[in-house]
C-alpha positions as CSV (number, residue, x, y, z in Angstrom):
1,X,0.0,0.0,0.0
2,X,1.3,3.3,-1.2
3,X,1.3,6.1,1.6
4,X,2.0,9.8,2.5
5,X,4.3,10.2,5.5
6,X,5.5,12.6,7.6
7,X,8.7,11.6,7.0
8,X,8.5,12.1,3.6
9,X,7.8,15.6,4.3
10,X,10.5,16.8,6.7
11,X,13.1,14.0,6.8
12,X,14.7,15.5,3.7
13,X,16.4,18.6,6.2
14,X,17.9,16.1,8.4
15,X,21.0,14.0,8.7
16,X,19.9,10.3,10.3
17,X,22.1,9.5,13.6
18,X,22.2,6.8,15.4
19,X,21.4,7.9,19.0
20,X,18.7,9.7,20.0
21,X,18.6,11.7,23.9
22,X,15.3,10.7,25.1
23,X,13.1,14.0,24.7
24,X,11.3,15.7,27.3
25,X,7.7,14.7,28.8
26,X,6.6,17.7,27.7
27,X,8.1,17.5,24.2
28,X,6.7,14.1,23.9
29,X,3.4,14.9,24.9
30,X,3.5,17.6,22.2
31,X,4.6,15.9,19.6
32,X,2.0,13.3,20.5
33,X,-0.3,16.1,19.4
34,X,1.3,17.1,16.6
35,X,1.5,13.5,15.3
36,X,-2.7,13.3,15.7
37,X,-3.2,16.1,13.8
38,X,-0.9,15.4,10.8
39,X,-2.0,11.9,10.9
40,X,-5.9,13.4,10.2
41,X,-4.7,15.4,7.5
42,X,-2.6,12.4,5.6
43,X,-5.7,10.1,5.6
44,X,-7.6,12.8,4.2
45,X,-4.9,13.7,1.9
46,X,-4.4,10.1,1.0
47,X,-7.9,9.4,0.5
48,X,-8.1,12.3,-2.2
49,X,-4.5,10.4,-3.6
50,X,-6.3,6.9,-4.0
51,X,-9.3,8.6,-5.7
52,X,-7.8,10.8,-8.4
53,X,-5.1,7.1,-9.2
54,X,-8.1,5.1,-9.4
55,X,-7.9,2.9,-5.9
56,X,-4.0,2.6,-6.2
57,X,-1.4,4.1,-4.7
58,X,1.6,3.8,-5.1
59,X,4.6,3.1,-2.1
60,X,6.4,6.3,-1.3
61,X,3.8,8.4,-3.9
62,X,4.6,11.8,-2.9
63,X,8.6,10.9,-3.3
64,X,8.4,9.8,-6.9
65,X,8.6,12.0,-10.1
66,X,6.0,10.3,-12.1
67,X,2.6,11.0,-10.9
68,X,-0.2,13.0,-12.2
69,X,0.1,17.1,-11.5
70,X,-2.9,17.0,-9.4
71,X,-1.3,14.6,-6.7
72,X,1.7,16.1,-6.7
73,X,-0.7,19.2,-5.8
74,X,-1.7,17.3,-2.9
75,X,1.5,15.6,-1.6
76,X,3.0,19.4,-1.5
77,X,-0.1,20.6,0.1
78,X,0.5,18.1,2.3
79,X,4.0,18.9,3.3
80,X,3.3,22.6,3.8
81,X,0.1,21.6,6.4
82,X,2.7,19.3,8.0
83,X,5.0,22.1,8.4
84,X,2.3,25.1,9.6
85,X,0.6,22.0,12.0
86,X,3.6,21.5,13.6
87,X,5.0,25.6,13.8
88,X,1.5,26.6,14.9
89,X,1.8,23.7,18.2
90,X,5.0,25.5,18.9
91,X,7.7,23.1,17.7
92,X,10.2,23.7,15.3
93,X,10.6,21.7,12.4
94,X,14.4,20.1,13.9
95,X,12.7,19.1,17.0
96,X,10.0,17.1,15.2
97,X,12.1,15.3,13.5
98,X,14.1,15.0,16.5
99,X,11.6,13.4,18.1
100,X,10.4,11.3,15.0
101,X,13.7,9.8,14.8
102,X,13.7,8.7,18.7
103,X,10.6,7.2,18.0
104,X,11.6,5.1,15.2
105,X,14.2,3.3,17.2
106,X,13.8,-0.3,17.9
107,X,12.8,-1.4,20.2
108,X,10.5,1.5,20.2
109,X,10.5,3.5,23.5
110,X,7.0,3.0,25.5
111,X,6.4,6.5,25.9
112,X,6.3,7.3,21.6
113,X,3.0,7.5,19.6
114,X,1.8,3.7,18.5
């Protein structure tokens, strides 16, 4: 199944490490947040994807070159609400990803976003 990700939309600024410092409560809690509210516009975003490709979509669709102007309309709409949710909760767009990459470690910590 094809998606839209978050990652696809701000891992592009940031070097991966291997080691993450385990955020704050308070940074987790908030990025929690954040991670709801981008997650509600992807599925709507995805939905409007899987429409306009006729039920299909392909695996990392909003990285690829060769789809239709309209989705690539979406995938950057997309990325720019992903950016504005997360400035407007008061995180920057380093400390997402941050955060993101903590999260992605496995095991994956207990206190990240299932």
């Amino acid at each position: 199944m094809g998606t839209l990700s978050v990652l696809s939309v701000v891992s592009g600024v940031v070097p991966t490490q291997l080691a993450q410092a385990q955020p704050s409560t308070t940074d987790l809690e908030q990025y929690k947040n954040i991670a709801v509210q981008i997650e509600q516009q992807r599925m709507q975003d995805y939905a409007e994807v899987k429409r306009l490709m006729g039920g299909t979509v392909p695996e990392n669709v909003c990285q690829r070159g060769d789809i239709p102007p309209k989705v690539r309309e979406i995938c950057d709409r997309f990325e720019k609400n992903s950016r504005d949710i997360i400035q407007a909760n008061g995180m920057s767009i380093p400390k997402f990803n941050e955060i993101t990459r903590y999260c992605q470690q496995s095991p994956k910590p207990r206190e990240c976003p299932r």
